[in-house]
Residue frames as qw, qx, qy, qz and C-alpha x, y, z in Angstrom:
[[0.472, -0.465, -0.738, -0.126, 10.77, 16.73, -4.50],
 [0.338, -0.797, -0.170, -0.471, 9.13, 18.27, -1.40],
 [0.612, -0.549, 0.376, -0.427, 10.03, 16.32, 1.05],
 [0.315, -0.164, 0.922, 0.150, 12.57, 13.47, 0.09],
 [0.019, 0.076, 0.944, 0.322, 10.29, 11.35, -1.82],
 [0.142, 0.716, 0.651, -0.206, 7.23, 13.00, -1.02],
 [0.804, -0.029, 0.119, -0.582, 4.89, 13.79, -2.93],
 [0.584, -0.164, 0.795, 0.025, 4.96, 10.21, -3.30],
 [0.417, 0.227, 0.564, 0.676, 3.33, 10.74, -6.53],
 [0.119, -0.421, 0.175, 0.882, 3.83, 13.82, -7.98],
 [0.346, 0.171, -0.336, -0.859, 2.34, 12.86, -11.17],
 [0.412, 0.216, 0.826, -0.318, -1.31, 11.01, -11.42],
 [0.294, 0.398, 0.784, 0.375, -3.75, 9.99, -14.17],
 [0.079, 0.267, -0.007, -0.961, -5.60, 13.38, -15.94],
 [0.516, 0.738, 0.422, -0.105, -9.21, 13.56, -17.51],
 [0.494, -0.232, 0.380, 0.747, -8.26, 14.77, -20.89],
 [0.318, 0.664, 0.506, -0.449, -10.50, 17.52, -22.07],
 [0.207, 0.840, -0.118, -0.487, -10.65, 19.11, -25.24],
 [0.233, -0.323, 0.875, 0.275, -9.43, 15.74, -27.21],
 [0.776, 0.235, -0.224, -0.541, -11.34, 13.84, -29.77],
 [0.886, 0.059, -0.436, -0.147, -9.39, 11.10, -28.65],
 [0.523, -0.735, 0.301, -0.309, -8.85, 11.21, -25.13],
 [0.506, 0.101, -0.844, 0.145, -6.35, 8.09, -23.69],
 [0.195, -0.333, -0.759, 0.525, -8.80, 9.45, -19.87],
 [0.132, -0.485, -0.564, -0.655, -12.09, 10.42, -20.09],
 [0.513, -0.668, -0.296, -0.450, -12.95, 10.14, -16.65],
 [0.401, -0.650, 0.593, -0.253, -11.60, 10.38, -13.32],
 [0.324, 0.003, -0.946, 0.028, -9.96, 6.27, -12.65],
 [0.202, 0.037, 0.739, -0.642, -12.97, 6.24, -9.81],
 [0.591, 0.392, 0.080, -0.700, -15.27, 6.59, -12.40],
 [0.725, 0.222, -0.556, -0.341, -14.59, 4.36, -14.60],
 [0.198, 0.153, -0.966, 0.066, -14.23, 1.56, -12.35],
 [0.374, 0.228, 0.612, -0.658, -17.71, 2.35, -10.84],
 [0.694, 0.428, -0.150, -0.559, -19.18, 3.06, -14.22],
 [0.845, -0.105, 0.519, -0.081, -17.63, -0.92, -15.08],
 [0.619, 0.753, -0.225, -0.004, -15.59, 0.25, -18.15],
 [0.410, -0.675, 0.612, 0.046, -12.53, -2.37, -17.06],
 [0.472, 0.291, -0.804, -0.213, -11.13, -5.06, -18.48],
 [0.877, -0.107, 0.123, -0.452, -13.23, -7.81, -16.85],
 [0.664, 0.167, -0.717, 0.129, -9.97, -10.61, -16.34],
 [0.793, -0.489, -0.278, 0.232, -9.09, -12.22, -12.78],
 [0.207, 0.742, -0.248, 0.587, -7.05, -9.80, -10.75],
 [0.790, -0.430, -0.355, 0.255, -4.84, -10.58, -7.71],
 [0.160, 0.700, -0.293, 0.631, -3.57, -7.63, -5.87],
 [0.673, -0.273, -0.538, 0.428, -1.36, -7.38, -2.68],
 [0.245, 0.831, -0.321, 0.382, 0.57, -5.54, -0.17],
 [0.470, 0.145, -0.697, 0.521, 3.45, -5.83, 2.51],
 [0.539, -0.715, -0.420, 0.149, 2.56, -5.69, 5.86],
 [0.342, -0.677, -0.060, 0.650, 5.25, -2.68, 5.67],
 [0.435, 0.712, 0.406, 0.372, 4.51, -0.86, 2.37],
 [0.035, -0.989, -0.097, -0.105, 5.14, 2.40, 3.89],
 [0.559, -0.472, 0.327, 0.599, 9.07, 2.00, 4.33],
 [0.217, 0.176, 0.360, 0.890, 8.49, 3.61, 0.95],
 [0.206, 0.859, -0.258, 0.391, 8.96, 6.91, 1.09],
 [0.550, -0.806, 0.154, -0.156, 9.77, 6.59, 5.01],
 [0.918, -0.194, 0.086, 0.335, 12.74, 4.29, 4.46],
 [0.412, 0.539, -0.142, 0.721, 15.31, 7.27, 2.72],
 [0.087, 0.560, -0.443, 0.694, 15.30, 9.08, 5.96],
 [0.846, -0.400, -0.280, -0.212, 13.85, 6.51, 8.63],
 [0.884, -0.172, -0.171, 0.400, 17.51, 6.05, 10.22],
 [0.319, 0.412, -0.185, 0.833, 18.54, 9.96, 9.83],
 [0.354, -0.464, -0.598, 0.549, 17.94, 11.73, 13.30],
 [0.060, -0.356, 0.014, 0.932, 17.75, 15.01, 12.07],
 [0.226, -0.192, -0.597, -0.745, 15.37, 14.47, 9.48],
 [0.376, -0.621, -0.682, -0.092, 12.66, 12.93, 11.84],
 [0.213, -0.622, -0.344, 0.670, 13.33, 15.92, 14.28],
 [0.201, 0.081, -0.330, -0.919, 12.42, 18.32, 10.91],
 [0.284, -0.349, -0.819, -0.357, 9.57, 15.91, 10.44],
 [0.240, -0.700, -0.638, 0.213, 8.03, 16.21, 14.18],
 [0.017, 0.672, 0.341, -0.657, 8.59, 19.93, 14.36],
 [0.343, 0.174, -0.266, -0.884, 7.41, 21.28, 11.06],
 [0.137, 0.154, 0.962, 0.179, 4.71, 18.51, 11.09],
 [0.383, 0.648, 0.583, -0.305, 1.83, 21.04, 10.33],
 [0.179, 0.667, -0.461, -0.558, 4.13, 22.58, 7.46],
 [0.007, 0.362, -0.877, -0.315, 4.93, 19.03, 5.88],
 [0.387, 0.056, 0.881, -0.266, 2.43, 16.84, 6.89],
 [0.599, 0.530, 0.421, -0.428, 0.02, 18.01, 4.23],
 [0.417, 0.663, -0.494, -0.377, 2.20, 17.40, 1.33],
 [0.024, 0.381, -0.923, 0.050, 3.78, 14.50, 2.66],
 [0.352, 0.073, 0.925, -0.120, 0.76, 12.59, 3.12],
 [0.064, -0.162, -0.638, -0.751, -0.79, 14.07, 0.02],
 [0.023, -0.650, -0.751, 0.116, -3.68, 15.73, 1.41],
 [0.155, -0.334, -0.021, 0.929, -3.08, 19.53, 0.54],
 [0.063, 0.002, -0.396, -0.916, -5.49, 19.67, -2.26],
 [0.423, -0.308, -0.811, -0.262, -8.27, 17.87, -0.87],
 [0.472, -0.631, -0.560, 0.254, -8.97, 19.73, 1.90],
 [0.006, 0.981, 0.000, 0.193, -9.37, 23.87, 2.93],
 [0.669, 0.253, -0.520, 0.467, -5.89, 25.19, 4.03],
 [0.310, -0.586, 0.265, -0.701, -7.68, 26.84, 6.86],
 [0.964, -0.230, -0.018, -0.134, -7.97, 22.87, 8.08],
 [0.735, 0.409, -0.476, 0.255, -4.31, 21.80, 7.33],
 [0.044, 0.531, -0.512, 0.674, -3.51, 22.44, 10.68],
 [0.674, -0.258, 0.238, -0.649, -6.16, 20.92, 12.27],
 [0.966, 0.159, -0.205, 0.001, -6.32, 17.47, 10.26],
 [0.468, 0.461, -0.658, 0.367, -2.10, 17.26, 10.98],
 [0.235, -0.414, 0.682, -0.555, -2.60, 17.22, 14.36],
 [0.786, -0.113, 0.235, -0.561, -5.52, 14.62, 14.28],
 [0.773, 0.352, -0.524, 0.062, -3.26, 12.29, 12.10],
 [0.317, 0.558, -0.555, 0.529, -0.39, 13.04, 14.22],
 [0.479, -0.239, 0.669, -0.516, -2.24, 11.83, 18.02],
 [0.959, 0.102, -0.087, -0.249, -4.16, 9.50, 16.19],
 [0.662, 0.564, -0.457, 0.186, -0.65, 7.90, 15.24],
 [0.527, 0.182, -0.489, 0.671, 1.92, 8.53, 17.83],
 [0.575, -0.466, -0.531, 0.413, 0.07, 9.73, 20.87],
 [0.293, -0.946, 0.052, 0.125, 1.61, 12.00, 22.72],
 [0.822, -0.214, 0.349, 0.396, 4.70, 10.84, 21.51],
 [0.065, -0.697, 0.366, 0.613, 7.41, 12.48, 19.41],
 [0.973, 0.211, 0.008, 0.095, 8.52, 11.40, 16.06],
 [0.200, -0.730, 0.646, -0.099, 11.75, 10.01, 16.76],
 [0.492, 0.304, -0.772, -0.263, 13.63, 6.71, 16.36],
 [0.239, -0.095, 0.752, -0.607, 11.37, 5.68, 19.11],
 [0.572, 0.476, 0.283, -0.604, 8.15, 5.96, 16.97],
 [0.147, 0.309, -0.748, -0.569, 9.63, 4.72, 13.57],
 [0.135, 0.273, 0.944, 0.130, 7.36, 1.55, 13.40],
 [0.108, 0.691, 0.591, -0.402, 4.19, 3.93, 13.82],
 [0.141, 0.613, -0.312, -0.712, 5.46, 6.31, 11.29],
 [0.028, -0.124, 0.906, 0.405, 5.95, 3.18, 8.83],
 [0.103, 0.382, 0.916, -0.069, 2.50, 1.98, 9.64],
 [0.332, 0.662, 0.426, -0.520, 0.66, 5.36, 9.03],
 [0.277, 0.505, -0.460, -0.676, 2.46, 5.62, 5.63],
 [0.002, 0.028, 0.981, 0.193, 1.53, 2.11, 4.93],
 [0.196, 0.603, 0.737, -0.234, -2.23, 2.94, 5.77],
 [0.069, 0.773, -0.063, -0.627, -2.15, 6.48, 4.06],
 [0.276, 0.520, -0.637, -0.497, -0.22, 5.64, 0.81],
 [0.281, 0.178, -0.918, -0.216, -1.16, 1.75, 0.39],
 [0.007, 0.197, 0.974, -0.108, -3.66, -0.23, 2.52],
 [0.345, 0.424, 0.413, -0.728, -6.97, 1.83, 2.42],
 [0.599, 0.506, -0.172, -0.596, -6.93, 2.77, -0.92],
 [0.199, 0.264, -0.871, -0.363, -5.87, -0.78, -2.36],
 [0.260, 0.178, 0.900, -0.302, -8.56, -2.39, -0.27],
 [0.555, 0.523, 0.442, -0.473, -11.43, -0.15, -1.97],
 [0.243, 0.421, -0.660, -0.573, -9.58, -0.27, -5.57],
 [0.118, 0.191, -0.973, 0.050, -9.93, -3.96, -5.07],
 [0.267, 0.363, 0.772, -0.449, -13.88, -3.98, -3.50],
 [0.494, 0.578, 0.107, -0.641, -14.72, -1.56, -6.50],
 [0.113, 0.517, -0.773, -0.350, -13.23, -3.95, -8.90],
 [0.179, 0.093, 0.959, -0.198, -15.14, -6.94, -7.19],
 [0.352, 0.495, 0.482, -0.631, -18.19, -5.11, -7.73],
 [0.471, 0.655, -0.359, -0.469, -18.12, -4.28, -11.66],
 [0.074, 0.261, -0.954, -0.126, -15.97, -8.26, -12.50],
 [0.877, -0.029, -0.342, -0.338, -17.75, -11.22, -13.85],
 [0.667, 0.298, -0.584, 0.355, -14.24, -12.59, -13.16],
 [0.729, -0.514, -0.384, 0.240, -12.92, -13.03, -9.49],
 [0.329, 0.767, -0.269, 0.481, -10.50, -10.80, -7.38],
 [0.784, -0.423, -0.298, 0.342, -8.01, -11.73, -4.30],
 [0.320, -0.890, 0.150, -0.290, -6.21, -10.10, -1.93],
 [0.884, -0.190, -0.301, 0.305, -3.38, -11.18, -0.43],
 [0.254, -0.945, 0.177, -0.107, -1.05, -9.45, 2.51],
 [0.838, 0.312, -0.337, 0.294, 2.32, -10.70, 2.51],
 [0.234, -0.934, 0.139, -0.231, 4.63, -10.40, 5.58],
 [0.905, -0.111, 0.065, 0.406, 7.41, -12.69, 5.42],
 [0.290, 0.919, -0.242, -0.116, 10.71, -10.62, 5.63],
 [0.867, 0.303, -0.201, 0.341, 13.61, -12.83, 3.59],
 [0.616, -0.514, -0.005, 0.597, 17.49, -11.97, 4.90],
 [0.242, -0.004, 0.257, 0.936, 17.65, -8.80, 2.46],
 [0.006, -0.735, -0.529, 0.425, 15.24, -6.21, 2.30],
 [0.535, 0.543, 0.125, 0.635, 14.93, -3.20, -0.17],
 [0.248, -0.944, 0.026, -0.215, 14.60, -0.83, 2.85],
 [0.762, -0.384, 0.119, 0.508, 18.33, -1.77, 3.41],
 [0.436, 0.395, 0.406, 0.699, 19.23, -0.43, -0.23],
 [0.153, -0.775, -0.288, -0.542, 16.77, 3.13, 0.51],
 [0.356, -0.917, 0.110, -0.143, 17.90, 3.93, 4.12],
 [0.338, 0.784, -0.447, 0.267, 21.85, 2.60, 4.26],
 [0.362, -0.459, 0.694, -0.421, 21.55, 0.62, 6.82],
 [0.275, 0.072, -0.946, -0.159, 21.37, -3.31, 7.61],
 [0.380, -0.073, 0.529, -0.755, 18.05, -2.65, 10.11],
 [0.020, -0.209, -0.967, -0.146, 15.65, -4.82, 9.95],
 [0.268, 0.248, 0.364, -0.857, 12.54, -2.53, 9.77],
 [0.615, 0.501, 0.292, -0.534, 9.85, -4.89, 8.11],
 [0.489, 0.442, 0.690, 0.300, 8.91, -6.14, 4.73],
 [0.100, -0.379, 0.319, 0.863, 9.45, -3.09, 2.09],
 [0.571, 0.609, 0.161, -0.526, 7.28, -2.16, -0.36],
 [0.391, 0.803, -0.336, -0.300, 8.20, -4.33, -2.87],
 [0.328, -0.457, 0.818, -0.114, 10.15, -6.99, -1.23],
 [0.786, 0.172, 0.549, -0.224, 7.65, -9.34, -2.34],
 [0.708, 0.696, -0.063, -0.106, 8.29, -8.74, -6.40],
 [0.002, -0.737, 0.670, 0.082, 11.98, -9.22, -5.40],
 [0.452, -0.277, 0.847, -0.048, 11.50, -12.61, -5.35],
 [0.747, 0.497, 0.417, -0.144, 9.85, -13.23, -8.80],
 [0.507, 0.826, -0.091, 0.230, 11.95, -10.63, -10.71],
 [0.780, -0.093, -0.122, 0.607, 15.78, -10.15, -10.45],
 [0.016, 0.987, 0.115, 0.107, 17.03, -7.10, -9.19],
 [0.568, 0.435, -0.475, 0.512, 20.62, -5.86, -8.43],
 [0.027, 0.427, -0.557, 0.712, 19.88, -4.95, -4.63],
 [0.731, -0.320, 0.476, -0.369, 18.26, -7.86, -3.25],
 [0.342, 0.271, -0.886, -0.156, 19.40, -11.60, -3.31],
 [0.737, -0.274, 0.065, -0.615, 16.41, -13.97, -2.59],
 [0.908, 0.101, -0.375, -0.161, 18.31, -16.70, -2.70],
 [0.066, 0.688, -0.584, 0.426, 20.68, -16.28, 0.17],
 [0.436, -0.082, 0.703, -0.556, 18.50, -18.90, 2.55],
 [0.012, -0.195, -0.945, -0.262, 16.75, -22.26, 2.08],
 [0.160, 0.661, 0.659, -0.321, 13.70, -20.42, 3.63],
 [0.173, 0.596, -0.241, -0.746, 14.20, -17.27, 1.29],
 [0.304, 0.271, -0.700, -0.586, 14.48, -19.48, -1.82],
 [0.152, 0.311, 0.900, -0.264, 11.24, -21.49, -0.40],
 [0.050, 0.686, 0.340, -0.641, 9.70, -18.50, -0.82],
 [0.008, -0.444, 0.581, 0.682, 11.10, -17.56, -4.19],
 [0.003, 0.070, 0.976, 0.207, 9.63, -21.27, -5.27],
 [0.095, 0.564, 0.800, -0.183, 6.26, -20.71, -3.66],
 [0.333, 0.775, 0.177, -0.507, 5.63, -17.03, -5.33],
 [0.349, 0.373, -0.609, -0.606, 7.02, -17.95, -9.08],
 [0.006, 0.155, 0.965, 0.212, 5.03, -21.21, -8.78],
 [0.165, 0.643, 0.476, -0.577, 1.89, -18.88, -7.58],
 [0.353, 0.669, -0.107, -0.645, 2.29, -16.58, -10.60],
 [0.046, -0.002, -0.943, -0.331, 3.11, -19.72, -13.39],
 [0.065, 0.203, 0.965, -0.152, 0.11, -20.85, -11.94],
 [0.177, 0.799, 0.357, -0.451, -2.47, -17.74, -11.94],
 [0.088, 0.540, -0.469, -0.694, -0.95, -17.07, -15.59],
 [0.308, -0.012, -0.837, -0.452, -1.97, -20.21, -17.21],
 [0.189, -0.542, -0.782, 0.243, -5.48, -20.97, -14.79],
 [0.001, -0.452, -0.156, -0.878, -6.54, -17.84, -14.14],
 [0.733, -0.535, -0.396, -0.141, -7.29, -19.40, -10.67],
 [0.041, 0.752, -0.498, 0.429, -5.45, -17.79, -7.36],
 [0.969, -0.130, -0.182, -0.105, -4.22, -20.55, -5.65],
 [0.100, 0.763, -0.589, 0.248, -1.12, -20.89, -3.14],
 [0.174, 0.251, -0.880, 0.363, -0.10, -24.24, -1.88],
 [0.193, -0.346, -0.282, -0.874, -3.73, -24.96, -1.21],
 [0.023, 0.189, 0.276, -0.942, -4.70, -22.39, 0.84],
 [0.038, 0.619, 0.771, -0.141, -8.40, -21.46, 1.14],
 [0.129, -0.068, 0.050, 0.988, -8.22, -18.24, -0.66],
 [0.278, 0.689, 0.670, -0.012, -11.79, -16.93, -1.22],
 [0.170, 0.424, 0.196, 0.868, -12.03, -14.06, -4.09],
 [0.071, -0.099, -0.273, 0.954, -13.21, -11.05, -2.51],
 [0.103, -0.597, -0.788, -0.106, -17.14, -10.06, -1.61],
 [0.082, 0.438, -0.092, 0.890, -17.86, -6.52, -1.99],
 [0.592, -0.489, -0.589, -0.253, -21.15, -7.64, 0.08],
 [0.659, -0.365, -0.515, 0.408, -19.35, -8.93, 3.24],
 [0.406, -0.911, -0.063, -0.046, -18.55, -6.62, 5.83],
 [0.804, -0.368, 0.305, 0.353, -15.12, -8.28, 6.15],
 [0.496, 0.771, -0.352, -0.187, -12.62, -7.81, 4.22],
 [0.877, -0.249, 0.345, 0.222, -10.91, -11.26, 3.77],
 [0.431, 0.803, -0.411, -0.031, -7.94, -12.02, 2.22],
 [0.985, -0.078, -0.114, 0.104, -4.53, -14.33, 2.28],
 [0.471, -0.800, 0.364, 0.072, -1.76, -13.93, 4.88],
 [0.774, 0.405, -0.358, 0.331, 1.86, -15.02, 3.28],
 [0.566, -0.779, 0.266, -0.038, 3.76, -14.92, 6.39],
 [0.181, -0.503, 0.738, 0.413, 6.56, -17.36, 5.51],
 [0.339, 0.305, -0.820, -0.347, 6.88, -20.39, 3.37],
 [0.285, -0.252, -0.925, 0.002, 4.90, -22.75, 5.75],
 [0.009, -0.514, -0.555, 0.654, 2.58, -20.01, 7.18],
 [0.171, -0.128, -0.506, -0.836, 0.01, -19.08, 4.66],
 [0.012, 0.397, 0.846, -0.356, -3.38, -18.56, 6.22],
 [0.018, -0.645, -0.589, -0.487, -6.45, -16.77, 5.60],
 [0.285, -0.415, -0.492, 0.710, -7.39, -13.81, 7.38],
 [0.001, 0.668, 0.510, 0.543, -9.97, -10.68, 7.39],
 [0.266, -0.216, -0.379, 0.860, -10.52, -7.36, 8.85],
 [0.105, 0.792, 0.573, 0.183, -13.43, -5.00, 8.75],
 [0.177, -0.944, -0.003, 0.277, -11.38, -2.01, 9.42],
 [0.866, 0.301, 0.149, 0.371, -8.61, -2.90, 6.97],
 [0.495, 0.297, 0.061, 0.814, -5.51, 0.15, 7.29],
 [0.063, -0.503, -0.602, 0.617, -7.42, 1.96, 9.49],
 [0.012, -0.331, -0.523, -0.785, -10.07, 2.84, 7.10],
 [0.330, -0.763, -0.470, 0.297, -12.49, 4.47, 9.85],
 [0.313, -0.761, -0.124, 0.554, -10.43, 6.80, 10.52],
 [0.160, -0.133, 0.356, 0.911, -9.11, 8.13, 7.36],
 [0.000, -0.520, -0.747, -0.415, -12.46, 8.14, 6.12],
 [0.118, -0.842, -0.480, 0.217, -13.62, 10.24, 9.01],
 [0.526, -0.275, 0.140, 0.792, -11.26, 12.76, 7.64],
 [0.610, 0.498, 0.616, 0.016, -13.12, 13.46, 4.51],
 [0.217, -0.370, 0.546, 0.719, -10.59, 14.15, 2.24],
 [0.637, 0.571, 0.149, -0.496, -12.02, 15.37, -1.28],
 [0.182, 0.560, -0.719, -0.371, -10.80, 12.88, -3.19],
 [0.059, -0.039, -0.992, -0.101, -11.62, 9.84, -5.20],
 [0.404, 0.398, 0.576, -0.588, -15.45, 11.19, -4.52],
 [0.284, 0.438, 0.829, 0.200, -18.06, 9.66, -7.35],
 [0.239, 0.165, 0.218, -0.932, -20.08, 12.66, -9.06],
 [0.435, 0.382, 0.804, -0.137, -23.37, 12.42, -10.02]]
């Protein structure tokens, strides 16, 4: 890999030309615009730290984040998967605008870690799930929710990925630990952990046979490409489940003003 774990992904979905029987005809942007989807109910999430993946394999090494901040106009365009999407006579420019946008004036260093976490979490996970999820609404007979989850349990997979017992956040992932069984988290260590356990396998029982999202009810409203907002349901712990909405969702402003070539509709 480039860069530890980055790209993050290396390999991605191909148009498949020159087939008579293609398995991708069209970019994935296209077909979800053009409404060629399966047309069921669709609940999609994330963590309120998603981005401890990649950042969590070398979040806790010193030396690595001091390679990160000084080669950050060498790396930065691989690592946040924007090299191909944008001249390389810019790659220099855009890093830096990430890179104050982010952290300021400010190094990265284990000073900045949360702010690192949070631009991979907007970069690699909240932007683009929000419009997956708005272009989905648009094209569905059927409904589609949102939900943000930020409850972190007494294990964590960013314990397992950086080596340490820190406590940096809800992990990408953390949330599925508690449905499915894994060998490097125990959800069941705490009565409030295995609350939690209870309230997301009785959530998915429940949105398997109903086809109706529905937590402990919560006021969940399916998503409105329409709205301005962008609503959705907060999992925070076991007794702290609340609605909530943003109109700037992962700072989607600003990556937008970027204008990476990618994901762009032709005509």
């Amino acid at each position: 890999m480039y860069f530890f774990y980055n790209l993050i992904t290396p390999f991605t979905p191909v148009v498949e030309k020159g087939s008579d029987t293609p398995f991708i005809d069209k970019t994935p942007v296209e077909i979800v615009n053009n409404g060629d989807v399966q047309d069921l109910p669709w609940v999609t999430s994330v963590v309120s730290q998603d981005g401890l993946y990649p950042v969590a394999e070398f979040i806790a090494d010193n030396e690595t984040l001091k390679q990160l901040n000084n080669n950050w106009d060498h790396l930065a365009p691989r690592c946040l998967d924007f090299y191909d999407t944008i001249p390389k006579e810019k790659y220099v420019e855009i890093s830096h605008i990430i890179k104050k946008h982010y952290f300021g004036t400010k190094p990265i260093d284990q000073t900045t870690t949360s702010q690192l976490v949070q631009l991979a979490s907007d970069r690699f996970f909240f932007v683009d799930s929000k419009k997956a999820a708005l272009m989905q609404a648009k094209v569905n007979k059927n409904p589609v929710w949102y939900s943000y989850f930020s409850y972190r349990g007494n294990q964590s997979l960013s314990e397992y990925y950086s080596g340490t017992t820190n406590n940096y956040g809800v992990c990408h992932g953390d949330d599925i630990t508690y449905i499915l069984d894994t060998p490097w988290v125990d959800p069941t260590t705490t009565q409030r952990d295995r609350d939690m356990q209870k309230l997301l396998i009785d959530f998915c029982v429940s949105f398997a046979t109903n086809g109706i999202a529905k937590v402990y009810g919560a006021n969940w409203s399916q998503l409105n490409p329409s709205e301005k907002e962008f609503h959705y349901l907060h999992i925070a712990s076991p007794t702290e489940i609340n609605t909530g909405s943003n109109a700037d969702f992962g700072d989607e402003t600003f990556w937008n003003s970027l204008k990476f070539n990618e994901n762009v509709l032709t005509t």
